[in-house]
Phi, psi and omega in degrees: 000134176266086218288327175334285189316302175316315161323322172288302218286306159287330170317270218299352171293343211234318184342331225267338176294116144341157178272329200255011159298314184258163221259339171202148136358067188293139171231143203259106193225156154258123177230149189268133152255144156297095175270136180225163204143193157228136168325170159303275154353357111124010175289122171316153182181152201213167184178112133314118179200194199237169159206160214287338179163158199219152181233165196285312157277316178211236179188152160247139206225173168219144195238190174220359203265185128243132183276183195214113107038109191061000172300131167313136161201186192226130194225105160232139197296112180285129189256169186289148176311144193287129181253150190309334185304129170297329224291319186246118188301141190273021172179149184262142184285145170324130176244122190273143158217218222190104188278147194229348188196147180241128160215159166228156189218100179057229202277000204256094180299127164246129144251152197263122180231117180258127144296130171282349163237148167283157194282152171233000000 
């Protein structure tokens, strides 16, 4: 299965949103996150995953785990080894959010997640 496509495939499934329906912009980039939290079976867990695009409120993510609809969870960035420079921080603080939407696409879970402070 070619998720590239599926991917489109869901994008274009979603179209039906107004440009003014939504409160920001979504941009569709992968940036790798730490997702940390507990499965449905209520077992703790941290996972390296990327996530398919992101707004100033949230994110979309793909998971291998499953989550449960309004659950808390945590997105931390992994920052570069640490350097003498102050400029660059030696680590990013947790961005907590809230899965709000589910879809799977062949083996792949993707979730839709609000922040609970929006990024600035």
């Amino acid at each position: 299965m070619n998720r590239d496509l599926s991917l489109k495939q869901m994008d274009e499934s979603r179209a039906t949103e107004t440009p003014q329906s939504r409160a920001c912009p979504r941009i569709r980039i992968q940036v790798p996150v730490f997702l940390r939290g507990s499965d449905a079976a209520g077992a703790e867990f941290i996972e390296l995953t990327k996530t398919l695009n992101i707004s100033a409120r949230g994110a979309c993510i793909a998971s291998t785990h499953m989550l449960r609809l309004d659950q808390l969870v945590q997105l931390t960035i992994p920052a570069p080894a640490p350097t003498s420079s102050s400029l660059v921080p030696s680590e990013t603080p947790p961005i907590a959010a809230k899965v709000r939407r589910q879809d799977l696409l062949g083996d792949l879970r993707i979730f839709g997640l609000e922040f609970l402070r929006p990024l600035e």
